[in-house]
CHARMM-style PDB file with segment names, atoms N, HN, CA, C and O in Angstrom:
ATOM      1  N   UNK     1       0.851  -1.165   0.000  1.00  0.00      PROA
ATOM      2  CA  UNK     1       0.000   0.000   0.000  1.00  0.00      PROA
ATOM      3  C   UNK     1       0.902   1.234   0.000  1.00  0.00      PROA
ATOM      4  O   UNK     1       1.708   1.344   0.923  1.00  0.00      PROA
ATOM      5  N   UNK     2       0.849   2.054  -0.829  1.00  0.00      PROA
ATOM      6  HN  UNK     2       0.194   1.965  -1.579  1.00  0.00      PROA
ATOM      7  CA  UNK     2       1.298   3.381  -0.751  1.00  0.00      PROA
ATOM      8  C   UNK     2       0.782   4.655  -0.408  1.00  0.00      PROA
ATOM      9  O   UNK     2      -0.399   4.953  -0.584  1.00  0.00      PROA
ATOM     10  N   UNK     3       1.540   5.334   0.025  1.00  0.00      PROA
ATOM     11  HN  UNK     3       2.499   5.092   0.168  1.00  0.00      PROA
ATOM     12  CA  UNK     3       0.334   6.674   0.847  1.00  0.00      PROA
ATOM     13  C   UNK     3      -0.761   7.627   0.482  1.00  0.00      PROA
ATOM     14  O   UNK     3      -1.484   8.367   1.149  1.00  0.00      PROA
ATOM     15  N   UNK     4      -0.626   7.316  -1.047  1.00  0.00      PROA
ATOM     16  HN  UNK     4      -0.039   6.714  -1.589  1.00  0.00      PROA
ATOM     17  CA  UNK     4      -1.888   8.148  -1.877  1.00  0.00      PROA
ATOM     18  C   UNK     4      -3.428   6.975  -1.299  1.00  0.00      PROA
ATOM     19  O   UNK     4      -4.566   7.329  -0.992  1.00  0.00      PROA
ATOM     20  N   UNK     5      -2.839   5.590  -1.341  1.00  0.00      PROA
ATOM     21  HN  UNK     5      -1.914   5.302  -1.591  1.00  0.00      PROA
ATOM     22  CA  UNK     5      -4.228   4.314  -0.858  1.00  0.00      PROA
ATOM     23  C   UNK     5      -4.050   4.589   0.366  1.00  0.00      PROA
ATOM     24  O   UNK     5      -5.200   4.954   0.610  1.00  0.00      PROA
ATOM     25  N   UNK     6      -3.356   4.731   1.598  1.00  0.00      PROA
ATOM     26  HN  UNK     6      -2.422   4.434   1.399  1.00  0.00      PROA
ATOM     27  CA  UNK     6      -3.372   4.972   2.644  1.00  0.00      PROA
ATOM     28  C   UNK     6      -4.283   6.460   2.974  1.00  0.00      PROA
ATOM     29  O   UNK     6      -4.944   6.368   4.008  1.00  0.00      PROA
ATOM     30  N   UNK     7      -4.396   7.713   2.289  1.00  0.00      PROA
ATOM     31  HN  UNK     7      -3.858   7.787   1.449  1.00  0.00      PROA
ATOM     32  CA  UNK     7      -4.601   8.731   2.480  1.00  0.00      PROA
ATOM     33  C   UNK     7      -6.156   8.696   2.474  1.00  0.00      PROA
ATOM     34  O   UNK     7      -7.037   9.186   3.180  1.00  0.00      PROA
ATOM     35  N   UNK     8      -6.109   7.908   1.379  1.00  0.00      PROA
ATOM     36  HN  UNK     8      -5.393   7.509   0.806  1.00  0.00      PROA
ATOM     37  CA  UNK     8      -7.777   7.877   0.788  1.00  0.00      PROA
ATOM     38  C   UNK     8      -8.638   6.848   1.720  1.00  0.00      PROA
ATOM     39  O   UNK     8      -9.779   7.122   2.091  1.00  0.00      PROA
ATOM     40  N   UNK     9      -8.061   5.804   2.010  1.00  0.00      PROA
ATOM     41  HN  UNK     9      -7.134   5.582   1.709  1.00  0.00      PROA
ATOM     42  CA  UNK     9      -8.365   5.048   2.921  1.00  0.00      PROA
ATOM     43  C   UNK     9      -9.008   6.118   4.260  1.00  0.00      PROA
ATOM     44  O   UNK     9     -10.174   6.497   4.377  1.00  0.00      PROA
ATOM     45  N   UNK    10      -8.052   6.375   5.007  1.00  0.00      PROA
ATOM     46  HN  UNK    10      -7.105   6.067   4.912  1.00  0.00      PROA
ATOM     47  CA  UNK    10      -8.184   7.343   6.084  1.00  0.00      PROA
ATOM     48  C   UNK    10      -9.221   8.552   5.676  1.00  0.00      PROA
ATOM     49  O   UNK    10      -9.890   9.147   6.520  1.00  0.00      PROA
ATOM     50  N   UNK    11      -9.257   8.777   4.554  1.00  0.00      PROA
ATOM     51  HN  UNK    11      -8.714   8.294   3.868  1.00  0.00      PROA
ATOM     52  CA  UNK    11     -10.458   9.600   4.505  1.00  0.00      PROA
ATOM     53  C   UNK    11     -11.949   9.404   4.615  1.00  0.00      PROA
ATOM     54  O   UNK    11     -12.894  10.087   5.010  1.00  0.00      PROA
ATOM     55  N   UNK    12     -11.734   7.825   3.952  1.00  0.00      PROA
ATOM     56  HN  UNK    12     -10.967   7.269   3.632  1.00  0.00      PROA
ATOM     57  CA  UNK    12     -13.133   7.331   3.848  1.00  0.00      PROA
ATOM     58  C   UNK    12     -13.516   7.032   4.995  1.00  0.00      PROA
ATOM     59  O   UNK    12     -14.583   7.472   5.423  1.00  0.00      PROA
ATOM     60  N   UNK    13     -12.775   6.274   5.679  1.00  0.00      PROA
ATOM     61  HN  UNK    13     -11.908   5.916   5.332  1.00  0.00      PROA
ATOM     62  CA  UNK    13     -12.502   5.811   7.750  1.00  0.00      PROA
ATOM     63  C   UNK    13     -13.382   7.088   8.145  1.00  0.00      PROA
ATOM     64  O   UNK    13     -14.499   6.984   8.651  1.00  0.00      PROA
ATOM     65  N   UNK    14     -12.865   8.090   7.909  1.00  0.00      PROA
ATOM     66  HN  UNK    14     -11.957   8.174   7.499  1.00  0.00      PROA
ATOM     67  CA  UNK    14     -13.076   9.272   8.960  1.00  0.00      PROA
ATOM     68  C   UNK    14     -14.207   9.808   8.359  1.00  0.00      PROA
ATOM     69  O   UNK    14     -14.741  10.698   9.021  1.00  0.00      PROA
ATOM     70  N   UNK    15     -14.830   9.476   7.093  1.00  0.00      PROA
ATOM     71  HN  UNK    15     -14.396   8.753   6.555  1.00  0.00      PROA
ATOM     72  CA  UNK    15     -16.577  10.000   6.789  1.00  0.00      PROA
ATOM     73  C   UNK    15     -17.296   9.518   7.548  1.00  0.00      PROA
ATOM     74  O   UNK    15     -18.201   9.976   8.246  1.00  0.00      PROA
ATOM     75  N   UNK    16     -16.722   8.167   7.362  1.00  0.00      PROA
ATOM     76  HN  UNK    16     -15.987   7.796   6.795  1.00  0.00      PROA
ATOM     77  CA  UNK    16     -17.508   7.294   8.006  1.00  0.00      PROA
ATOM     78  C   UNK    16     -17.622   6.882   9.400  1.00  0.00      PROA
ATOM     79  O   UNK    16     -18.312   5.921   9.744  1.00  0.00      PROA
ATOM     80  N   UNK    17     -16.887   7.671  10.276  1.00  0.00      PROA
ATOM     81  HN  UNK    17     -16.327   8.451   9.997  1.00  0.00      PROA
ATOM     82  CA  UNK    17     -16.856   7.361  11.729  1.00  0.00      PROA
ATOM     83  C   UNK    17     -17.506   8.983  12.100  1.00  0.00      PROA
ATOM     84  O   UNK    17     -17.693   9.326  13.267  1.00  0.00      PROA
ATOM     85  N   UNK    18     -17.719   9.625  11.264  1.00  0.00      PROA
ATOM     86  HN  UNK    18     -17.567   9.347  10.316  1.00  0.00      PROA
ATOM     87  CA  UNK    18     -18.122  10.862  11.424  1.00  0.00      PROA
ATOM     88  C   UNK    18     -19.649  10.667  11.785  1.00  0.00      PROA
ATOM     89  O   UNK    18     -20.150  11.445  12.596  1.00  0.00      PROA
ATOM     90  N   UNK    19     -20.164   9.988  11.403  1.00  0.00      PROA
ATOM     91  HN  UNK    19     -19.757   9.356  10.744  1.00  0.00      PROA
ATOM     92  CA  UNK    19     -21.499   9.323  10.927  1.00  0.00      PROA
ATOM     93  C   UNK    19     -21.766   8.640  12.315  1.00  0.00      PROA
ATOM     94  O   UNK    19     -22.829   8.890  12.882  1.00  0.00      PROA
ATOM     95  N   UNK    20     -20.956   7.884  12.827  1.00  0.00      PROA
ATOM     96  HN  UNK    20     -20.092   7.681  12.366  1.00  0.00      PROA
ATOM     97  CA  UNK    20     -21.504   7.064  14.003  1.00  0.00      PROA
ATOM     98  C   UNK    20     -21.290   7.996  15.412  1.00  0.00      PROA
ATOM     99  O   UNK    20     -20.442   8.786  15.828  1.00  0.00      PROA
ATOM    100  N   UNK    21     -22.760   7.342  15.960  1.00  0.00      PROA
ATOM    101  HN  UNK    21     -23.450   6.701  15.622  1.00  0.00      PROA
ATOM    102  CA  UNK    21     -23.133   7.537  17.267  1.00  0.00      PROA
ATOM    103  C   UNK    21     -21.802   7.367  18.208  1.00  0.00      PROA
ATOM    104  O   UNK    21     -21.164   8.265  18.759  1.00  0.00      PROA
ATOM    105  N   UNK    22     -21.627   6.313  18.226  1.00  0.00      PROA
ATOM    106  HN  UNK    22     -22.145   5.583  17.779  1.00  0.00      PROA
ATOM    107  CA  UNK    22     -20.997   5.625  19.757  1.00  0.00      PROA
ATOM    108  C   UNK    22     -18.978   6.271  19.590  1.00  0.00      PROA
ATOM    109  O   UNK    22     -18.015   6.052  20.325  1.00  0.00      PROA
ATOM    110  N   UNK    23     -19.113   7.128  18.204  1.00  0.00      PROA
ATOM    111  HN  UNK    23     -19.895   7.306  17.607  1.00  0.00      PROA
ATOM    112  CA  UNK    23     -17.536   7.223  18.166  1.00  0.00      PROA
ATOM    113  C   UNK    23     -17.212   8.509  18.607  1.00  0.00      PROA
ATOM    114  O   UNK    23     -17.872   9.392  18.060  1.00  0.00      PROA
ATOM    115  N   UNK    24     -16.457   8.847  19.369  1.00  0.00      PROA
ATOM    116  HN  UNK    24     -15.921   8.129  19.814  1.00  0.00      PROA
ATOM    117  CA  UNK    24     -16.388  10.432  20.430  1.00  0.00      PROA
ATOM    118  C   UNK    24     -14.896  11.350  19.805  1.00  0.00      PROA
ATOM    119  O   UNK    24     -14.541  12.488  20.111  1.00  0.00      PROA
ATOM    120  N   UNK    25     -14.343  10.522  18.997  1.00  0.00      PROA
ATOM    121  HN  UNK    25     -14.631   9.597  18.748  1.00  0.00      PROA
ATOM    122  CA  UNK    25     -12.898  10.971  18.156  1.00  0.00      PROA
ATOM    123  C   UNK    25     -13.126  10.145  17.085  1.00  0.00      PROA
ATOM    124  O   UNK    25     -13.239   8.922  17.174  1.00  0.00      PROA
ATOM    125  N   UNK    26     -13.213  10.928  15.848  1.00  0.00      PROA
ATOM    126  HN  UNK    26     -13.121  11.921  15.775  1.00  0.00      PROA
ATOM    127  CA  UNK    26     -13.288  10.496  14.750  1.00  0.00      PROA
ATOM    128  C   UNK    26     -12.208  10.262  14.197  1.00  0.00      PROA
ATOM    129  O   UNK    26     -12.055   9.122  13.758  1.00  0.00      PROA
ATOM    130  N   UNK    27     -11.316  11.067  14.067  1.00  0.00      PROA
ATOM    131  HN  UNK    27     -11.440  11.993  14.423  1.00  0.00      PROA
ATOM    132  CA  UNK    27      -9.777  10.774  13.259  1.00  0.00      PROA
ATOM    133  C   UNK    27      -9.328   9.567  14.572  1.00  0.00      PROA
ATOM    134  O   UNK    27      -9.159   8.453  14.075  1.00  0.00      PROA
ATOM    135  N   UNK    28      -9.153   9.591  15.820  1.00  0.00      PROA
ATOM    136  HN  UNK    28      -9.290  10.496  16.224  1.00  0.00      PROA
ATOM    137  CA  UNK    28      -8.620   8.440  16.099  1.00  0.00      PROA
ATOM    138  C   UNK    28      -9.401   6.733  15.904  1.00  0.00      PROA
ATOM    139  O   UNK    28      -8.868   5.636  15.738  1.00  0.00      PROA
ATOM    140  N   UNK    29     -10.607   7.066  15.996  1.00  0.00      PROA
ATOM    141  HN  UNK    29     -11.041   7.957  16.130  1.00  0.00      PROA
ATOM    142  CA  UNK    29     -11.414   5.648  15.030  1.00  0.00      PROA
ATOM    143  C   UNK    29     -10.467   5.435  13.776  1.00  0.00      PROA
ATOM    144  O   UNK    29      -9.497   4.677  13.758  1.00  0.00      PROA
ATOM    145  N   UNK    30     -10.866   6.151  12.833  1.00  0.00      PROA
ATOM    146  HN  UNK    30     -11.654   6.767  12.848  1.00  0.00      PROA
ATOM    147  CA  UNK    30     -10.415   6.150  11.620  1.00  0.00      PROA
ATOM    148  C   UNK    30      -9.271   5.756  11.513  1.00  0.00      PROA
ATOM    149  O   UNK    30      -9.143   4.854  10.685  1.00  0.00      PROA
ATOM    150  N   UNK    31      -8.015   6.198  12.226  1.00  0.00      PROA
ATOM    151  HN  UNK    31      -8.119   6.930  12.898  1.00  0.00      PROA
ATOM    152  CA  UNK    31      -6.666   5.769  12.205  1.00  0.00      PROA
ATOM    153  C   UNK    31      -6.699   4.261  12.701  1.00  0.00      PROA
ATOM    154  O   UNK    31      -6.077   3.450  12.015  1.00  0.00      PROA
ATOM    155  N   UNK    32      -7.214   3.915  13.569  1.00  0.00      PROA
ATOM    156  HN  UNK    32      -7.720   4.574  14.126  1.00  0.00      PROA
ATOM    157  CA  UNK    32      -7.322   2.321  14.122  1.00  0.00      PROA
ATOM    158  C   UNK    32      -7.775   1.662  12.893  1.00  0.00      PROA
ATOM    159  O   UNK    32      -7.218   0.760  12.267  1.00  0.00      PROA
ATOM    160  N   UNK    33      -8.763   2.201  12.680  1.00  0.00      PROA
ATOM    161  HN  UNK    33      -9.215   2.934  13.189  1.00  0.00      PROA
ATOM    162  CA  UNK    33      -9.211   0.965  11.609  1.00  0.00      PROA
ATOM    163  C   UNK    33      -8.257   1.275   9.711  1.00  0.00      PROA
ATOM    164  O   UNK    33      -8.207   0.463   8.788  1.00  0.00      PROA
ATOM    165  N   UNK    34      -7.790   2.393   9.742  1.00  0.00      PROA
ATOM    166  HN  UNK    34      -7.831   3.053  10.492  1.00  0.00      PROA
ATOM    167  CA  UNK    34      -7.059   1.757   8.740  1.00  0.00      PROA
ATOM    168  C   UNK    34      -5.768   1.139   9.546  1.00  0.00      PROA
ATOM    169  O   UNK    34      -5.682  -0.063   9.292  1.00  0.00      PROA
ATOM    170  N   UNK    35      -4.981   1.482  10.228  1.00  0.00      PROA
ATOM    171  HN  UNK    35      -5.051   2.458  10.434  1.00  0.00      PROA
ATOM    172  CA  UNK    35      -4.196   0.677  10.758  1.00  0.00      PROA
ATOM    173  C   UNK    35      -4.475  -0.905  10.975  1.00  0.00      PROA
ATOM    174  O   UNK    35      -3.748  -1.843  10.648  1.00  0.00      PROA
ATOM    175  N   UNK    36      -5.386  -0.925  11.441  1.00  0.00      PROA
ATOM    176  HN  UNK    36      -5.977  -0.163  11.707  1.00  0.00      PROA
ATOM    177  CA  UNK    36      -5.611  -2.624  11.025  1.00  0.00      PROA
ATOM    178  C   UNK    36      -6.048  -3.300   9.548  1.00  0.00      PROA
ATOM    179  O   UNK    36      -6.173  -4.446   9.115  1.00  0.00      PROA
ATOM    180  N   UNK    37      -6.148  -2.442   9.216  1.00  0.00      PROA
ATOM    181  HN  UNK    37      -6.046  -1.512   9.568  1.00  0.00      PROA
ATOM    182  CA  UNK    37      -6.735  -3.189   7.843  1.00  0.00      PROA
ATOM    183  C   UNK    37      -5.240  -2.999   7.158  1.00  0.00      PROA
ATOM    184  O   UNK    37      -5.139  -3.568   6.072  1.00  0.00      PROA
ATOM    185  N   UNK    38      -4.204  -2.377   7.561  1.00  0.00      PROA
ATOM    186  HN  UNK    38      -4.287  -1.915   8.443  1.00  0.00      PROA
ATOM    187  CA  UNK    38      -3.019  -2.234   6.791  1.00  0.00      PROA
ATOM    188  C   UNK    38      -2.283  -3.315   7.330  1.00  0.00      PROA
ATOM    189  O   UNK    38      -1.660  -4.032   6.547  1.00  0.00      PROA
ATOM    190  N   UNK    39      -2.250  -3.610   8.871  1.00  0.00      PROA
ATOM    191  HN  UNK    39      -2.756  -3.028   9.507  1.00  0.00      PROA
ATOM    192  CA  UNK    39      -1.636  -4.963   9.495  1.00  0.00      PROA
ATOM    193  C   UNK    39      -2.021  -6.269   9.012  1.00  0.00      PROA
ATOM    194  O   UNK    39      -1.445  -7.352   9.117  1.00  0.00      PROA
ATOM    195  N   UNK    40      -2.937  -6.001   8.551  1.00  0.00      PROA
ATOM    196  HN  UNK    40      -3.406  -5.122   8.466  1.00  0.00      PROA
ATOM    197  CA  UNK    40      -3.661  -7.015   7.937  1.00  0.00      PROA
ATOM    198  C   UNK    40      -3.348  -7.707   6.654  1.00  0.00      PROA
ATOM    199  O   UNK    40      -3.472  -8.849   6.212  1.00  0.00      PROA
ATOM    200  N   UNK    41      -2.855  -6.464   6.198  1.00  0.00      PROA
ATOM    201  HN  UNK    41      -2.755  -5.537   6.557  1.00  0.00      PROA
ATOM    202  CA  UNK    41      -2.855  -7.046   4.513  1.00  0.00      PROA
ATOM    203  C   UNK    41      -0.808  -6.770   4.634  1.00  0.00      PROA
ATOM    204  O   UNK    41      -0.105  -6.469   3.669  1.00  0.00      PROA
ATOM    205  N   UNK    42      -0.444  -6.932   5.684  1.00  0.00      PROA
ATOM    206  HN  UNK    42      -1.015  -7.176   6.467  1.00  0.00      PROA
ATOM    207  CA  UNK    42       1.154  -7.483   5.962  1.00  0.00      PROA
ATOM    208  C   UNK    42       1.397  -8.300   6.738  1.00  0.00      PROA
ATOM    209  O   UNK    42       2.541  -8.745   6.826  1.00  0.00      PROA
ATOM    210  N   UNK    43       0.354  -8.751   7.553  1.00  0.00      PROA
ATOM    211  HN  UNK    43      -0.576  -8.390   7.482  1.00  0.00      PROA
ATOM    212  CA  UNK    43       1.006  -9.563   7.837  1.00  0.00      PROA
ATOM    213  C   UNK    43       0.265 -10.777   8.130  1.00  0.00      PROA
ATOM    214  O   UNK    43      -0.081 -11.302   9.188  1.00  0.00      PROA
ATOM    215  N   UNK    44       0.074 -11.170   6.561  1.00  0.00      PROA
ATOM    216  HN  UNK    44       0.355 -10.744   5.701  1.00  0.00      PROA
ATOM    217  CA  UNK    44      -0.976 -12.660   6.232  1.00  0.00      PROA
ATOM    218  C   UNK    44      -0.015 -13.496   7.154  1.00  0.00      PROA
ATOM    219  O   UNK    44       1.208 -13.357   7.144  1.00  0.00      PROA
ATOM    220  N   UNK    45      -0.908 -14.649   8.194  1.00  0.00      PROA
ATOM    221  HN  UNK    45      -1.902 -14.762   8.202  1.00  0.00      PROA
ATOM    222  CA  UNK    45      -0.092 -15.532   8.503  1.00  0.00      PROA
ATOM    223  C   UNK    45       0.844 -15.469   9.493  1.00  0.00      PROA
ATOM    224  O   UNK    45       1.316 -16.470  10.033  1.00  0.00      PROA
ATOM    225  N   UNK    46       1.186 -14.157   9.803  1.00  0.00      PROA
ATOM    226  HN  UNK    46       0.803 -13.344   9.365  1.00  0.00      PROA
ATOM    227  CA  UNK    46       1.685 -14.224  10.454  1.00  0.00      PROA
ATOM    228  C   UNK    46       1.200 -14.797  12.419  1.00  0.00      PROA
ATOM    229  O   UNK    46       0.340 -15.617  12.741  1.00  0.00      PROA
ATOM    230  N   UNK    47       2.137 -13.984  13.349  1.00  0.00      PROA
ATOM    231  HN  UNK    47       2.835 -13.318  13.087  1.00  0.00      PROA
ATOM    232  CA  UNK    47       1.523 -14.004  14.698  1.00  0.00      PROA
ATOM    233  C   UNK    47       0.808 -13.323  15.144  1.00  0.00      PROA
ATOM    234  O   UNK    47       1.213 -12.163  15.210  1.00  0.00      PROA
ATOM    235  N   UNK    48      -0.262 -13.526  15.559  1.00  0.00      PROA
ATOM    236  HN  UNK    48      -0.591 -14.469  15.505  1.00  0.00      PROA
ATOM    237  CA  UNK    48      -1.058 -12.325  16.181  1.00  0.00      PROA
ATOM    238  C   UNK    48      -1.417 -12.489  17.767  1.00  0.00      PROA
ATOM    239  O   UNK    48      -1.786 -13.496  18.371  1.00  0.00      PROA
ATOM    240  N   UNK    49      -1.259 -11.581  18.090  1.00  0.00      PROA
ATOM    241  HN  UNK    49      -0.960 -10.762  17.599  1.00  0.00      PROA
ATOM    242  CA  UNK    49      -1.335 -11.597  19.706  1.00  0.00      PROA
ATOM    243  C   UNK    49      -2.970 -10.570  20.303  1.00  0.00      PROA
ATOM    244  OT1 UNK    49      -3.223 -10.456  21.503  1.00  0.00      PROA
TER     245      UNK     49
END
């Protein structure tokens, strides 16, 4: 993933957490969940704790 898909990613995250009730920080939702969806797609298989 490169940071132009990372950027856009995080943008869409943060429309969309903009939107929900139960989320009280939107950019930090947003950063979690692309952060996992980026751990995700590195590290197939790997360990997860």
């Amino acid at each position: 993933m490169n940071l132009d898909e990372a950027k856009e990613l995080l943008e869409k995250e943060y429309e969309r957490a903009q939107t929900l009730a139960y989320v009280n920080d939107p950019l930090a939702f947003a950063l979690y969940q692309v952060w996992k969806k980026v751990d995700r797609r590195h590290n197939k298989g790997g360990v997860r704790c």
